[in-house]
C-alpha positions in Angstrom: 17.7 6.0 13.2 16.1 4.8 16.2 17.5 5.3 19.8 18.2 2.3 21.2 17.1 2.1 25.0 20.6 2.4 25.9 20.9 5.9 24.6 17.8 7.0 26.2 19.2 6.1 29.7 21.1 9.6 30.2 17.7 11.7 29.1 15.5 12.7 31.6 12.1 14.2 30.9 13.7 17.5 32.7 15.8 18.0 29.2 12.6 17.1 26.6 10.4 20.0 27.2 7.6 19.1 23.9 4.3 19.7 25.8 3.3 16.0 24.2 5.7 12.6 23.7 5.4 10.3 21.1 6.3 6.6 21.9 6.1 4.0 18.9 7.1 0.2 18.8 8.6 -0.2 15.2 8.1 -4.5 15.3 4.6 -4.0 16.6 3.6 -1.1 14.8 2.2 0.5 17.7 2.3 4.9 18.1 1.0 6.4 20.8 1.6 9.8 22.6 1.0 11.7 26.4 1.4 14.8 28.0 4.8 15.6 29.3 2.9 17.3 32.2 1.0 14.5 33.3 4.3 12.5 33.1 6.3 14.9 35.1 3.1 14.8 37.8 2.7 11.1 38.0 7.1 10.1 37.4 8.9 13.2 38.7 10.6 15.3 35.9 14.3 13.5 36.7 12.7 10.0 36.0 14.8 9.0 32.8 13.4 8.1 29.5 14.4 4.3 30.0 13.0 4.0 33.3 10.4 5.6 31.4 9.9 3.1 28.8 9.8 0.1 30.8 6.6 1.4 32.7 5.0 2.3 30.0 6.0 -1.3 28.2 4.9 -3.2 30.9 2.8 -6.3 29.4 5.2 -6.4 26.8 6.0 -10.2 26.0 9.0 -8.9 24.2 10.3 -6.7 27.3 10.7 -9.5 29.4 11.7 -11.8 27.0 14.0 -15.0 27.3 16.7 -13.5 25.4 16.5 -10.4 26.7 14.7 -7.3 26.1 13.5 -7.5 22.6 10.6 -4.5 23.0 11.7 -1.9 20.3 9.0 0.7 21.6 11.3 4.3 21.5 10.3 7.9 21.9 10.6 9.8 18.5 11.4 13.1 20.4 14.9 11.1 21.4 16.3 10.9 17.8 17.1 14.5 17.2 19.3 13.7 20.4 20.5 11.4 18.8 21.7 12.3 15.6 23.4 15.0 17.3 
């Protein structure tokens, strides 16, 4: 199960200590990954994962959609928070 950007809001890249994140955007098929390190030197290591997500998003037609945000890009390290 995917995290929804929701439950990424209370994660912080302080608490995910992988040396590299993998983002991926199940509707447009897109994986991709980055150092945490460069992450913590360019955001801070308290920036959250959903703050997170919409930086690295931006250009997204479907994060600033009409309806809403419709982007479905996630971190994969997030669902073993997750699933408890």
């Amino acid at each position: 199960m995917r995290p929804t950007p929701d439950s990424e809001r209370s994660y912080t890249l302080k608490d995910v200590r992988l040396p590299t994140i993998e983002i991926e955007c199940i509707r447009c098929e897109h994986v991709d990954s980055f150092e945490r390190k460069a992450a913590v030197a360019k955001f801070g290591a308290s920036v959250s994962f959903s703050r997170l997500r919409r930086r690295l998003a931006m250009g997204c037609d479907r994060l600033c959609h009409p309806d809403g945000d419709l982007c479905e890009m996630g971190f994969r390290c997030l669902s073993r928070y997750a699933d408890g």
